[in-house]
Jmol script that loads the backbone (N, CA, C; Angstrom):
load data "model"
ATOM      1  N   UNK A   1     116.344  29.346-110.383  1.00  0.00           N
ATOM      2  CA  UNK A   1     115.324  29.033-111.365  1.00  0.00           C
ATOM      3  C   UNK A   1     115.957  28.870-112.728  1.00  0.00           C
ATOM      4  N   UNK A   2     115.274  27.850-113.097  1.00  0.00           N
ATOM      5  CA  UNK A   2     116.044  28.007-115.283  1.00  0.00           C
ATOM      6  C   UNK A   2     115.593  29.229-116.024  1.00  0.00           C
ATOM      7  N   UNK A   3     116.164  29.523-116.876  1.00  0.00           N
ATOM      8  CA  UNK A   3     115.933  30.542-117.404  1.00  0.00           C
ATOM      9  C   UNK A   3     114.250  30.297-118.379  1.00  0.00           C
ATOM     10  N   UNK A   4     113.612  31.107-118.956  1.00  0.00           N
ATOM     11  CA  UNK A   4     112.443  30.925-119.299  1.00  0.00           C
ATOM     12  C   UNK A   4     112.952  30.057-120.585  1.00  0.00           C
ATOM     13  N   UNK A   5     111.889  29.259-120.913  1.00  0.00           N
ATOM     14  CA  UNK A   5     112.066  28.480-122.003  1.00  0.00           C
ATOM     15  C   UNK A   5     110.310  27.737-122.449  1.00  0.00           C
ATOM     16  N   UNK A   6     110.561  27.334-123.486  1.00  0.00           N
ATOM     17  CA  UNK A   6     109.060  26.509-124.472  1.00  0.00           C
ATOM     18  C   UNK A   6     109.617  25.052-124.473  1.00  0.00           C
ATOM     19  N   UNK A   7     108.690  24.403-124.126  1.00  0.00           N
ATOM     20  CA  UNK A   7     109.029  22.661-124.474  1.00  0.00           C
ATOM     21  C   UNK A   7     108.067  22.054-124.686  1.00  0.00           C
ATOM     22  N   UNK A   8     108.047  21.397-126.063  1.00  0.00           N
ATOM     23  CA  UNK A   8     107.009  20.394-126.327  1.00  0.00           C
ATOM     24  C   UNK A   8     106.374  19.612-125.779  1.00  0.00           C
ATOM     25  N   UNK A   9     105.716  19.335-125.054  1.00  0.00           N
ATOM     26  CA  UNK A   9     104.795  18.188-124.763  1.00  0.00           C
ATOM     27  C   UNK A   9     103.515  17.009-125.665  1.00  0.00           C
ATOM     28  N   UNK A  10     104.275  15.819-125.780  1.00  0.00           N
ATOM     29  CA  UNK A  10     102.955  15.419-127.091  1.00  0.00           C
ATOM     30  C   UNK A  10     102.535  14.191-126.350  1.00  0.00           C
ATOM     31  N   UNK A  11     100.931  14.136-126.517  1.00  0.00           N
ATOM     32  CA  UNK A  11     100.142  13.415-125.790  1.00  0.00           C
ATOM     33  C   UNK A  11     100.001  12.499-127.119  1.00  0.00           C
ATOM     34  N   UNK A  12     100.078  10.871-126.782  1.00  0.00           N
ATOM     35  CA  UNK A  12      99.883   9.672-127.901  1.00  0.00           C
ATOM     36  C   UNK A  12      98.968   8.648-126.708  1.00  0.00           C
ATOM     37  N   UNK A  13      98.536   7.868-128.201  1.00  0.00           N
ATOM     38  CA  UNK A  13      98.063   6.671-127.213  1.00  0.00           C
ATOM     39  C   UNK A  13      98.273   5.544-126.526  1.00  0.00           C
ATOM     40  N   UNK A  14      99.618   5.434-126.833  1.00  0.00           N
ATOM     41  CA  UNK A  14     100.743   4.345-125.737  1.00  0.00           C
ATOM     42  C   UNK A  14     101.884   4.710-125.283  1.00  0.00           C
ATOM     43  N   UNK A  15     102.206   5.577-124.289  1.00  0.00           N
ATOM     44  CA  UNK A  15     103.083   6.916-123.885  1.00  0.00           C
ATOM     45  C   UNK A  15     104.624   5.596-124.281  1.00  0.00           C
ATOM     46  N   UNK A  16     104.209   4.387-122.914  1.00  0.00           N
ATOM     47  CA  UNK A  16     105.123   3.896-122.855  1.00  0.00           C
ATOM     48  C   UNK A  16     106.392   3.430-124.248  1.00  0.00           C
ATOM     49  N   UNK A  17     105.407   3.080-125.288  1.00  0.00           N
ATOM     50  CA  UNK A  17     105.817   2.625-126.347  1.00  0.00           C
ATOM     51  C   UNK A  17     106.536   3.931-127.461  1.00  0.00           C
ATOM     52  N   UNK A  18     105.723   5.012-127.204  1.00  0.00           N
ATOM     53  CA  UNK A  18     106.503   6.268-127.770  1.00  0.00           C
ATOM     54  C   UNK A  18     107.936   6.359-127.015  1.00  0.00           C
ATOM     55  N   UNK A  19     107.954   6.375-125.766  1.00  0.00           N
ATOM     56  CA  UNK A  19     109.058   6.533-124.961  1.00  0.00           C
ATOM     57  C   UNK A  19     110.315   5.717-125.469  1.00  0.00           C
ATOM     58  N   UNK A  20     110.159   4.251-125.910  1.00  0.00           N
ATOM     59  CA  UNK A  20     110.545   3.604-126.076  1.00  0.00           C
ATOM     60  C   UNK A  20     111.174   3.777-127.610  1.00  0.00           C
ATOM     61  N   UNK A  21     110.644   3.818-128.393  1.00  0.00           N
ATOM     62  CA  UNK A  21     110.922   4.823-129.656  1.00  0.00           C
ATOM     63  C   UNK A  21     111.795   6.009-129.804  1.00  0.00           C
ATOM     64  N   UNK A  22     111.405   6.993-128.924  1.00  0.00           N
ATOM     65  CA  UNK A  22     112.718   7.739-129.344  1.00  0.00           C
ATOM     66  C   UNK A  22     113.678   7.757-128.150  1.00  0.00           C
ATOM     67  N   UNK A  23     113.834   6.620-127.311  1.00  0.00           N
ATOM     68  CA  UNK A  23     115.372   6.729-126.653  1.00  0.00           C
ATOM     69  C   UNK A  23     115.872   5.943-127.887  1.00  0.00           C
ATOM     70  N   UNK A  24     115.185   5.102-128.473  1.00  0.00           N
ATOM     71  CA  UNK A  24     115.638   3.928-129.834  1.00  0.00           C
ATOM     72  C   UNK A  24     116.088   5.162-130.801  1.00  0.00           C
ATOM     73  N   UNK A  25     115.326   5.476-130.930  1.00  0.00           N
ATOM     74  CA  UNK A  25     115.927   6.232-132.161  1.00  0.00           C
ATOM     75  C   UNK A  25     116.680   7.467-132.288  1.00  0.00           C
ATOM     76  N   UNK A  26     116.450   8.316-131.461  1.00  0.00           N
ATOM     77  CA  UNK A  26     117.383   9.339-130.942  1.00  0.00           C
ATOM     78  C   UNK A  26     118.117   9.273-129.641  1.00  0.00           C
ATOM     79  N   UNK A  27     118.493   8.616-129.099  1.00  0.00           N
ATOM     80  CA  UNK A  27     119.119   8.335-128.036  1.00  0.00           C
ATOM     81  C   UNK A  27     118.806   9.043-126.811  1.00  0.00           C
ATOM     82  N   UNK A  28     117.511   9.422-126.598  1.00  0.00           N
ATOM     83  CA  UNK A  28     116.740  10.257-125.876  1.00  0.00           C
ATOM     84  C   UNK A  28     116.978   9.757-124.664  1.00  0.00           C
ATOM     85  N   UNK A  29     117.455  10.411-123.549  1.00  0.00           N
ATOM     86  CA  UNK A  29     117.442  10.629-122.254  1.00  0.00           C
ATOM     87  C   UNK A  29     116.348  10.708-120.955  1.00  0.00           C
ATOM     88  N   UNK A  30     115.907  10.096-120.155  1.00  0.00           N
ATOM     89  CA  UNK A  30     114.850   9.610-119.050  1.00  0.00           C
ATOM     90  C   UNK A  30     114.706  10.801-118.662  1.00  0.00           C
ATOM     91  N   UNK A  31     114.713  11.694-118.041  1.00  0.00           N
ATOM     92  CA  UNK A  31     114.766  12.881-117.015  1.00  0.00           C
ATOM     93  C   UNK A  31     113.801  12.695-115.796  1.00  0.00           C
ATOM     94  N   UNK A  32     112.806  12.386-116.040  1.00  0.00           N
ATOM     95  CA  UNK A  32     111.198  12.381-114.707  1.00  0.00           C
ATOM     96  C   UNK A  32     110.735  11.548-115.627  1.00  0.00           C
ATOM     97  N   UNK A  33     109.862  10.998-114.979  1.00  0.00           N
ATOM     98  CA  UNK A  33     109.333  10.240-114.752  1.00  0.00           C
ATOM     99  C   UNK A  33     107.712   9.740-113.813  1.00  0.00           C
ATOM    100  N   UNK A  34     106.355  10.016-114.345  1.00  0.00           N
ATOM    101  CA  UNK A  34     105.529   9.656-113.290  1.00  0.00           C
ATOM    102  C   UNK A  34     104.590   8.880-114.083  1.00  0.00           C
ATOM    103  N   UNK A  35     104.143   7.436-113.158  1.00  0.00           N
ATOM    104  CA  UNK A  35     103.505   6.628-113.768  1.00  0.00           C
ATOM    105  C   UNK A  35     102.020   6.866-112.790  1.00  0.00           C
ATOM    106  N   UNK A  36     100.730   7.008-113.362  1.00  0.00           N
ATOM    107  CA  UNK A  36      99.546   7.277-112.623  1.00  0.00           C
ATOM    108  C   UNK A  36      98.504   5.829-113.470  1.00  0.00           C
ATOM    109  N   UNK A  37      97.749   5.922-112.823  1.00  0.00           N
ATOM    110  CA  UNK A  37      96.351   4.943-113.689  1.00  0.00           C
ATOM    111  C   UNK A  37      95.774   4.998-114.772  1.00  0.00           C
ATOM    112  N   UNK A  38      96.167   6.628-115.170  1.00  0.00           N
ATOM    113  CA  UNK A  38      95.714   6.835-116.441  1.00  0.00           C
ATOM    114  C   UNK A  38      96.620   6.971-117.504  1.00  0.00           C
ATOM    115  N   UNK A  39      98.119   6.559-117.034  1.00  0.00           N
ATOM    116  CA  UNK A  39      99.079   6.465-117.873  1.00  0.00           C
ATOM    117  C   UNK A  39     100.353   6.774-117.255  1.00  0.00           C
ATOM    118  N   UNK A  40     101.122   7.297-118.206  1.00  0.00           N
ATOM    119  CA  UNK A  40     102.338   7.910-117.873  1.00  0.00           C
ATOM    120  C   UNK A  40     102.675   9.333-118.021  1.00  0.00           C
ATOM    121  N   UNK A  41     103.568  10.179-117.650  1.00  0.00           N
ATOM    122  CA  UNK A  41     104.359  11.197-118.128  1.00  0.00           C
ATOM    123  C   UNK A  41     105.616  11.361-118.158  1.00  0.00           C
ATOM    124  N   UNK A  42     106.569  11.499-119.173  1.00  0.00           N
ATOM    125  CA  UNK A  42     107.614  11.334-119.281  1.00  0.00           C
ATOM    126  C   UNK A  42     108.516  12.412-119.729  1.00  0.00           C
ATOM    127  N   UNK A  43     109.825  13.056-118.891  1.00  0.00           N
ATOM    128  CA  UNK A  43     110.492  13.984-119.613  1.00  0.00           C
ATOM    129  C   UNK A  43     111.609  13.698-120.397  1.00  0.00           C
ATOM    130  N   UNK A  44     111.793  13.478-121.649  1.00  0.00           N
ATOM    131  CA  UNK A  44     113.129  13.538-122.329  1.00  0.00           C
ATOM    132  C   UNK A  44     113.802  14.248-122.766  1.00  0.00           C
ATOM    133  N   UNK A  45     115.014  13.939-122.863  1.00  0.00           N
ATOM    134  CA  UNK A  45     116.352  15.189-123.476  1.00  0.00           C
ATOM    135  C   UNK A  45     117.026  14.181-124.779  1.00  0.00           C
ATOM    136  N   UNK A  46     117.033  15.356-125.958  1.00  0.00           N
ATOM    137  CA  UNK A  46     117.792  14.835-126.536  1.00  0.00           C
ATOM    138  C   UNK A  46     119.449  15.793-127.057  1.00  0.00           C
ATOM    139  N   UNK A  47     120.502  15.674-126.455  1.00  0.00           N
ATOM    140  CA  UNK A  47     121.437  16.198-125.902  1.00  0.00           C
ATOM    141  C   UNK A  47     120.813  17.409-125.920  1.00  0.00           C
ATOM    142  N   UNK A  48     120.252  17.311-124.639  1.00  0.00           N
ATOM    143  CA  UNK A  48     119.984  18.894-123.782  1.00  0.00           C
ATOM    144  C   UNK A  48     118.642  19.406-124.156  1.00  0.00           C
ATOM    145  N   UNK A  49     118.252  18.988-125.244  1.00  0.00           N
ATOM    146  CA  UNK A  49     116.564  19.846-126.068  1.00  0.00           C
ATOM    147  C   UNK A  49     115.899  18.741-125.113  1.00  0.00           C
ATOM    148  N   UNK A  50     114.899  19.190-124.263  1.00  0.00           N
ATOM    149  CA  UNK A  50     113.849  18.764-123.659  1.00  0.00           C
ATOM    150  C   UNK A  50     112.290  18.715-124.444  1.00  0.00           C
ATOM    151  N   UNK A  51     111.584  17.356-123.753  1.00  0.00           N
ATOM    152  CA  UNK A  51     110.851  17.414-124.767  1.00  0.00           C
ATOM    153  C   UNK A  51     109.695  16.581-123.240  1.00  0.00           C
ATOM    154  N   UNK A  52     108.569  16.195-123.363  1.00  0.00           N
ATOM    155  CA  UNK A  52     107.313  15.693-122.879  1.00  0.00           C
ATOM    156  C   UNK A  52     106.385  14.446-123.554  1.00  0.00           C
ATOM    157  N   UNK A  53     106.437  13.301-123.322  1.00  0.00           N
ATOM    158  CA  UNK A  53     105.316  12.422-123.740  1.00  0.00           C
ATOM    159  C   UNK A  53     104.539  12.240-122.540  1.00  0.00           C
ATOM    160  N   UNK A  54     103.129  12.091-123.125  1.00  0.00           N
ATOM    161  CA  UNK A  54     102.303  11.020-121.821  1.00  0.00           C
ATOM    162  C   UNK A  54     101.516  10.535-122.742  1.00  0.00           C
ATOM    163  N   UNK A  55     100.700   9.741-122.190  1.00  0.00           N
ATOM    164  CA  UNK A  55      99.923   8.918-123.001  1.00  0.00           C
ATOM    165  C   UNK A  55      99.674   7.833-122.051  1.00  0.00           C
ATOM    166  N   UNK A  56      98.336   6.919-122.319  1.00  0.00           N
ATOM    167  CA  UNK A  56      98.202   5.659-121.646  1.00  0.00           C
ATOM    168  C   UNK A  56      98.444   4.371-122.335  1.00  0.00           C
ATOM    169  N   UNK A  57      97.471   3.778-121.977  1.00  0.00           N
ATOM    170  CA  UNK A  57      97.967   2.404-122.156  1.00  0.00           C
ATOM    171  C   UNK A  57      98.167   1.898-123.765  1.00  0.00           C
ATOM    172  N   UNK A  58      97.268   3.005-124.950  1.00  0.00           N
ATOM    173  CA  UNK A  58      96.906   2.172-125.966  1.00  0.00           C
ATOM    174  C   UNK A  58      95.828   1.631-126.534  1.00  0.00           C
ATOM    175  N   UNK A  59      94.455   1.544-125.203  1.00  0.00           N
ATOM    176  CA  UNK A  59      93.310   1.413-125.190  1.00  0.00           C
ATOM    177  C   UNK A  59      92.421   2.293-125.722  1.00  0.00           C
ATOM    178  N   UNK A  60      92.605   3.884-125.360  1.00  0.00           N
ATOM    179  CA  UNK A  60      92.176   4.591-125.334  1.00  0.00           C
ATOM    180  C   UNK A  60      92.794   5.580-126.730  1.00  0.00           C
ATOM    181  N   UNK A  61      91.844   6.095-127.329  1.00  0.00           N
ATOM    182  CA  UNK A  61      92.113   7.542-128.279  1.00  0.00           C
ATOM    183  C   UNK A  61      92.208   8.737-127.981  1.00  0.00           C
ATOM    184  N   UNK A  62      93.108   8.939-128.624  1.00  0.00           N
ATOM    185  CA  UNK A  62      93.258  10.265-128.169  1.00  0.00           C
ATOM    186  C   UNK A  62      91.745  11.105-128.539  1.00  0.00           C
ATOM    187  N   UNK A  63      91.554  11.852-128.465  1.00  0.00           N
ATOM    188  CA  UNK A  63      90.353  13.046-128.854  1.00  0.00           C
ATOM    189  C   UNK A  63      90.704  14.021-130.103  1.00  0.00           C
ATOM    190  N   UNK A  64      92.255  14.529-129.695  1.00  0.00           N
ATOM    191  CA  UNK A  64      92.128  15.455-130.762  1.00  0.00           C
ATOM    192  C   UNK A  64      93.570  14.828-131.797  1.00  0.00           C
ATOM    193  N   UNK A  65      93.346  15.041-132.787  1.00  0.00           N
ATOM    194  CA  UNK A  65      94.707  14.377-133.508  1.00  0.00           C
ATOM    195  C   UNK A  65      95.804  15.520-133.406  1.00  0.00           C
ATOM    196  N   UNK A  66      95.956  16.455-133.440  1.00  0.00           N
ATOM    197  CA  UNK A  66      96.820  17.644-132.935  1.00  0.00           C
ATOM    198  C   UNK A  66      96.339  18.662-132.595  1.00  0.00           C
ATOM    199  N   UNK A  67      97.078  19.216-131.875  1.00  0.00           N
ATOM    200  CA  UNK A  67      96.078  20.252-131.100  1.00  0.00           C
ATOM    201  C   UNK A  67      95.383  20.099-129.705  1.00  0.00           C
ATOM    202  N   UNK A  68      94.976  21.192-129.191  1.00  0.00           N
ATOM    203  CA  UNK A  68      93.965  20.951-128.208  1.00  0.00           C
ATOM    204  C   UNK A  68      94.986  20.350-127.045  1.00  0.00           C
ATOM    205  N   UNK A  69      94.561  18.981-126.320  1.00  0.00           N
ATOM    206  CA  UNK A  69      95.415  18.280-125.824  1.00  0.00           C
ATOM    207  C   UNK A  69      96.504  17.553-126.195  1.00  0.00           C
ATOM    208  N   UNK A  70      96.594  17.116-127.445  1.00  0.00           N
ATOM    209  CA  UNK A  70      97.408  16.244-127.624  1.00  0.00           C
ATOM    210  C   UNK A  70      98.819  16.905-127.666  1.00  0.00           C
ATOM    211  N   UNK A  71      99.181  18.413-128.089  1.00  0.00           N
ATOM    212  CA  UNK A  71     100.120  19.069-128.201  1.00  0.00           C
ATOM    213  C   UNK A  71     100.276  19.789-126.600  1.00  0.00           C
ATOM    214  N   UNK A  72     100.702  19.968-126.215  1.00  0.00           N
ATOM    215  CA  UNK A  72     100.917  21.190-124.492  1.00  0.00           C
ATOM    216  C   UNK A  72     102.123  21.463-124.841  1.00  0.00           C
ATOM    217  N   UNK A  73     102.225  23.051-124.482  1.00  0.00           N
ATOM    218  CA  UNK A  73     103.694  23.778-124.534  1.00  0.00           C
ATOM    219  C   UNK A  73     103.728  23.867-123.230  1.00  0.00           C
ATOM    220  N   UNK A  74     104.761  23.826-122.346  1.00  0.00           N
ATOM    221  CA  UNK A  74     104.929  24.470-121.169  1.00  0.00           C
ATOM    222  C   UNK A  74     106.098  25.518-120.940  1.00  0.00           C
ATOM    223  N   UNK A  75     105.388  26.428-120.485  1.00  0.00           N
ATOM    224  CA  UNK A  75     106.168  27.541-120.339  1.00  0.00           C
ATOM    225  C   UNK A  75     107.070  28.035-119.056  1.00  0.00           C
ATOM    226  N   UNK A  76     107.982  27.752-119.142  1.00  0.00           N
ATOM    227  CA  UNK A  76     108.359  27.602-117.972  1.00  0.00           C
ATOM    228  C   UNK A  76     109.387  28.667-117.432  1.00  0.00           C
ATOM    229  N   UNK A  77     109.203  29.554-116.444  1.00  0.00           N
ATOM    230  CA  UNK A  77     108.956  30.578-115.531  1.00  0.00           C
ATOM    231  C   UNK A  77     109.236  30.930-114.394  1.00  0.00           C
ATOM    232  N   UNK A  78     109.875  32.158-114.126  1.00  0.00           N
ATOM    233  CA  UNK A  78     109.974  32.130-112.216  1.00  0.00           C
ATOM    234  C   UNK A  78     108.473  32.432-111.440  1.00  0.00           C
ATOM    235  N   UNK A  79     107.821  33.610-112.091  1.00  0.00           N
ATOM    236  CA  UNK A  79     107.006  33.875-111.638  1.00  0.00           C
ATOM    237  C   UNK A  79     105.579  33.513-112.644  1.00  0.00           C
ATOM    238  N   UNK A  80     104.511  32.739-112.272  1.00  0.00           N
ATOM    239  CA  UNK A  80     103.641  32.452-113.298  1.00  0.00           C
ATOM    240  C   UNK A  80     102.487  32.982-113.376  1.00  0.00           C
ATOM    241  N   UNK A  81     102.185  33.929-112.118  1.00  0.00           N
ATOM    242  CA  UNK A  81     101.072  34.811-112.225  1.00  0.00           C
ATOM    243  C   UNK A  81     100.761  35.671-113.075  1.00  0.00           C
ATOM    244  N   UNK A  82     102.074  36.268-113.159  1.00  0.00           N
ATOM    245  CA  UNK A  82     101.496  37.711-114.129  1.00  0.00           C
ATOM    246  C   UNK A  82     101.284  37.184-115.163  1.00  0.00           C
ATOM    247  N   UNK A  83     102.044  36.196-116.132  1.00  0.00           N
ATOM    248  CA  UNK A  83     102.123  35.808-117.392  1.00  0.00           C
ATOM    249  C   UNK A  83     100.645  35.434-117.362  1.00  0.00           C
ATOM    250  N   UNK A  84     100.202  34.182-116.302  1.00  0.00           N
ATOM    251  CA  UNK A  84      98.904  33.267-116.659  1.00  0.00           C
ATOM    252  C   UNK A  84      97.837  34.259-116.746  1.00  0.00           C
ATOM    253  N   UNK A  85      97.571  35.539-115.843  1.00  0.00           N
ATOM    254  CA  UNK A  85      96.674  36.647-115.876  1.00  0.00           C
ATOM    255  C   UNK A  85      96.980  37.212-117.092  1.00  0.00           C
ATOM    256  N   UNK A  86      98.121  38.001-117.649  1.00  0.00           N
ATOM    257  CA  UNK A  86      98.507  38.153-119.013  1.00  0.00           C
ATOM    258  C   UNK A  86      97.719  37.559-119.946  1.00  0.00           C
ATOM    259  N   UNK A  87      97.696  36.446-119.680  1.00  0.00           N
ATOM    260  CA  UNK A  87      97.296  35.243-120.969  1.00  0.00           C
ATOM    261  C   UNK A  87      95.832  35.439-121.006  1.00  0.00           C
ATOM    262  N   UNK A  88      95.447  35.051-119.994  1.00  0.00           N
ATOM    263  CA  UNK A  88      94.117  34.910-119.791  1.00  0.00           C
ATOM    264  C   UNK A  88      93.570  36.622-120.294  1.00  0.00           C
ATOM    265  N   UNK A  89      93.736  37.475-119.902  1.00  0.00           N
ATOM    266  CA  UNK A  89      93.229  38.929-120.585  1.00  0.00           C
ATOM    267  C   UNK A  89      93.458  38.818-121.740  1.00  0.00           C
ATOM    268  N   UNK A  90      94.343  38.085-122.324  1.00  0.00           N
ATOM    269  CA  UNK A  90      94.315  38.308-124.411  1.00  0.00           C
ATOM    270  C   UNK A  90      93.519  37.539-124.918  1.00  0.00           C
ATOM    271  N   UNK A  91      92.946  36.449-123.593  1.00  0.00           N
ATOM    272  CA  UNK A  91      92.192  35.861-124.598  1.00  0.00           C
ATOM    273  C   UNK A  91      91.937  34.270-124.263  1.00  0.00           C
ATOM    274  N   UNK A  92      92.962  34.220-123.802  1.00  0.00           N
ATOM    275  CA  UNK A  92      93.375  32.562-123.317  1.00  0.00           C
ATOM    276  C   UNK A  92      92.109  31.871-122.507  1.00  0.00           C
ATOM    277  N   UNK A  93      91.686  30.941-122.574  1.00  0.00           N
ATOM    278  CA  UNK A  93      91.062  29.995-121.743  1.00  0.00           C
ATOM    279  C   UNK A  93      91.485  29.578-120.063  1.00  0.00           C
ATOM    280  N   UNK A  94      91.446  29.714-119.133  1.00  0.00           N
ATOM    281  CA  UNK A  94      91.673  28.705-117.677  1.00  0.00           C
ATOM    282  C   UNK A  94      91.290  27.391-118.118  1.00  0.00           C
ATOM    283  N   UNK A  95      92.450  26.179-118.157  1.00  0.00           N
ATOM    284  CA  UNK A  95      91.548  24.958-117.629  1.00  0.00           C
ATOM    285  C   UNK A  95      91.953  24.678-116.480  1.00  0.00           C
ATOM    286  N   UNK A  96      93.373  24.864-115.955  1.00  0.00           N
ATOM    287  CA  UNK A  96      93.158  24.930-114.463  1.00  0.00           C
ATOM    288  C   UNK A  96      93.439  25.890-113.721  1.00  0.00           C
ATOM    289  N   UNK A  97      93.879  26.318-112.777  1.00  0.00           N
ATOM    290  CA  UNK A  97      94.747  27.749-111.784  1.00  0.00           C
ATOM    291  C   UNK A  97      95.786  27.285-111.651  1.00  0.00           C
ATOM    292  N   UNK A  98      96.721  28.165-111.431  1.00  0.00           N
ATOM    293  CA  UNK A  98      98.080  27.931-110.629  1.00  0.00           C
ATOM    294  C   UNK A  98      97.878  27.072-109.623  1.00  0.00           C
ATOM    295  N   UNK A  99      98.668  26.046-109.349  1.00  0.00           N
ATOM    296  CA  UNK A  99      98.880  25.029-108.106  1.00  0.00           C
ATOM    297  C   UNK A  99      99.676  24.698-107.729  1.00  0.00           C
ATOM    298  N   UNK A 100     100.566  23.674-106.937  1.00  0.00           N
ATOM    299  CA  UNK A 100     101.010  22.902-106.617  1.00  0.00           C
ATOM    300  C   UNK A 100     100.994  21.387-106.635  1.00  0.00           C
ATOM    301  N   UNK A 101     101.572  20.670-107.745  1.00  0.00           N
ATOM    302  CA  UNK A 101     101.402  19.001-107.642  1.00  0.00           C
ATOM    303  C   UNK A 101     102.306  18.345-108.553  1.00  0.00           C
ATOM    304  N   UNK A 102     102.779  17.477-108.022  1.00  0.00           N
ATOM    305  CA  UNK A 102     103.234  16.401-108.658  1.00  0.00           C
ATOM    306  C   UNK A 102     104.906  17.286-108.866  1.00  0.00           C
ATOM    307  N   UNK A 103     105.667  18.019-107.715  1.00  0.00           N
ATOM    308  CA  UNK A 103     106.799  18.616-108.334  1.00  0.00           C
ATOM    309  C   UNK A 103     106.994  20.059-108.987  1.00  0.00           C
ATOM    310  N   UNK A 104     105.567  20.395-109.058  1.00  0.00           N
ATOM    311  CA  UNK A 104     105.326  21.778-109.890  1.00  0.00           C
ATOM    312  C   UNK A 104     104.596  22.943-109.156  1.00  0.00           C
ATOM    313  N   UNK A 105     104.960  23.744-109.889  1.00  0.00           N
ATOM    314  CA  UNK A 105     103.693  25.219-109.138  1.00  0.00           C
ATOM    315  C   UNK A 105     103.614  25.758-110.756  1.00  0.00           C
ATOM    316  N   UNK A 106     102.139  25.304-111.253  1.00  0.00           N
ATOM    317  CA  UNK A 106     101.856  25.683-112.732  1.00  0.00           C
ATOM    318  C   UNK A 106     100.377  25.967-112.657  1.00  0.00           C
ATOM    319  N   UNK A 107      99.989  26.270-113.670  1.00  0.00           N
ATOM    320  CA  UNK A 107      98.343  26.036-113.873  1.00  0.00           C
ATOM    321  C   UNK A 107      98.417  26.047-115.315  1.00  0.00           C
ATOM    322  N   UNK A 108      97.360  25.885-116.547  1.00  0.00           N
ATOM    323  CA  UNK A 108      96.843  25.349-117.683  1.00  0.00           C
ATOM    324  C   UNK A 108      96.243  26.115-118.066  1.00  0.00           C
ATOM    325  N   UNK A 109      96.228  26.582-119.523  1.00  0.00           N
ATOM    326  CA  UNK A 109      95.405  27.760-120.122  1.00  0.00           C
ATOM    327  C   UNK A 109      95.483  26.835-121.662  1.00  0.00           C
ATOM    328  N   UNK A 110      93.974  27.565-122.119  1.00  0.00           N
ATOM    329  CA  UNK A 110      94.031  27.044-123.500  1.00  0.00           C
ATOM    330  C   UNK A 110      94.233  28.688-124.206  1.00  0.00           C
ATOM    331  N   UNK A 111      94.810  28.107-125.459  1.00  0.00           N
ATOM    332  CA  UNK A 111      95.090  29.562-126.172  1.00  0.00           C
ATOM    333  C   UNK A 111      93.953  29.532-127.245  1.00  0.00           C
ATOM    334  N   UNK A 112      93.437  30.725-127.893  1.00  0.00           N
ATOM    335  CA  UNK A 112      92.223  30.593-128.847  1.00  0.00           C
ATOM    336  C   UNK A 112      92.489  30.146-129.894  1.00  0.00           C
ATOM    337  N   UNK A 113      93.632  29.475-130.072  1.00  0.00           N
ATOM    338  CA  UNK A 113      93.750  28.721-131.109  1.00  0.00           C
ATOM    339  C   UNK A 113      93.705  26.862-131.133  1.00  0.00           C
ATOM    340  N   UNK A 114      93.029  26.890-129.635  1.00  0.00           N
ATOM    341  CA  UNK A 114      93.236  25.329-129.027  1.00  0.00           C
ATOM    342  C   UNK A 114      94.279  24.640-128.859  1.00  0.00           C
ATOM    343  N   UNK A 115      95.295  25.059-128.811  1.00  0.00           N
ATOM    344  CA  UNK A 115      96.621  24.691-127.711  1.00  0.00           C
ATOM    345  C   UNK A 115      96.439  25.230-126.750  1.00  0.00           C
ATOM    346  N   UNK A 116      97.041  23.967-126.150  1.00  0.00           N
ATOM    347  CA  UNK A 116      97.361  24.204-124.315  1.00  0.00           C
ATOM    348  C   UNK A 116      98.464  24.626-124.032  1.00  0.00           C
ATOM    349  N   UNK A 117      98.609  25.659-123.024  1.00  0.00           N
ATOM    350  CA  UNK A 117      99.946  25.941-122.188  1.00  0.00           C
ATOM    351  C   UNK A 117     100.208  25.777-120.777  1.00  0.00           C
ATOM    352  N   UNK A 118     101.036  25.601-120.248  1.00  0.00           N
ATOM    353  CA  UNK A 118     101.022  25.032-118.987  1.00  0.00           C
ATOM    354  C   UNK A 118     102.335  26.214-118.773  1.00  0.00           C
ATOM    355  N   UNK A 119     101.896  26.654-117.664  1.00  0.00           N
ATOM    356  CA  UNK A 119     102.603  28.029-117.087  1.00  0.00           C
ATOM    357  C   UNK A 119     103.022  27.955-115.873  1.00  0.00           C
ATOM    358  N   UNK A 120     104.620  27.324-115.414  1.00  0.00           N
ATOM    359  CA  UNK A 120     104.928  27.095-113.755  1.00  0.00           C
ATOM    360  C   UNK A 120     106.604  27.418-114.326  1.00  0.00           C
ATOM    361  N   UNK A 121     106.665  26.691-113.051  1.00  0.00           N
ATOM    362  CA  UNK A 121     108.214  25.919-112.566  1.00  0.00           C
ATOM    363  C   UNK A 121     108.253  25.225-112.230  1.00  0.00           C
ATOM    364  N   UNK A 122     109.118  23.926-111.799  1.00  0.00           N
ATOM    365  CA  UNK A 122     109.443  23.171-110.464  1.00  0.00           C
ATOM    366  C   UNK A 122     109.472  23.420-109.670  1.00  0.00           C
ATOM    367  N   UNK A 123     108.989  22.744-108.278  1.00  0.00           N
ATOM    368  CA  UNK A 123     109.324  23.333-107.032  1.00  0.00           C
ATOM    369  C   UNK A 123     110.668  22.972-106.555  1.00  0.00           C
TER     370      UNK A 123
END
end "model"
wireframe off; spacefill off
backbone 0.3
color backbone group
């Protein structure tokens, strides 16, 4: 497992075109990669600092201008139970449970300050 760590995740409204931007401008690195209907998600490194875009096509607005969704930390973890129960007793929101998908075993909590955290590993 990696050791525990925080990584940005920032939700925009044309993932692809952000993506495109900072390999341009910081020489940012591909890592994953998943393209769905409602957009993209993308992992980048910039020598070694990991970072998260998604976003769709461009059509669509975002909802919140920071915050809320548009920001997600993911916390990333061997074990994500105790922490997500942790969380959730101080206070935290469920938006989803622990699961399995897309590569991951995570689930989604909002914090009372309206950031999201996303609490897994890779499988």
């Amino acid at each position: 497992m990696p050791p525990t760590s925080i990584a940005p995740w920032l939700s925009v409204n044309n993932g692809a075109i952000a993506v495109d931007f900072y390999k341009s401008a910081f020489d940012a690195i591909e890592n994953y990669r998943l393209e769905t209907p409602d957009g993209l998600v993308v992992k980048l490194s910039v020598d070694g600092a990991e970072f998260w875009i998604s976003g769709g096509s461009g059509n669509e607005k975002l909802k919140t201008p920071l915050g809320g969704d548009s920001i997600r930390m993911i916390l990333i973890v061997d074990d994500p139970y105790p922490i997500f129960a942790k969380a959730l007793k101080a206070g935290a929101t469920e938006v989803f449970l622990i699961g399995e998908d897309h590569g991951w075993k995570l689930g989604r909590l909002m914090d009372p300050f309206g950031l999201h955290w996303e609490i897994g590993h890779p499988i």
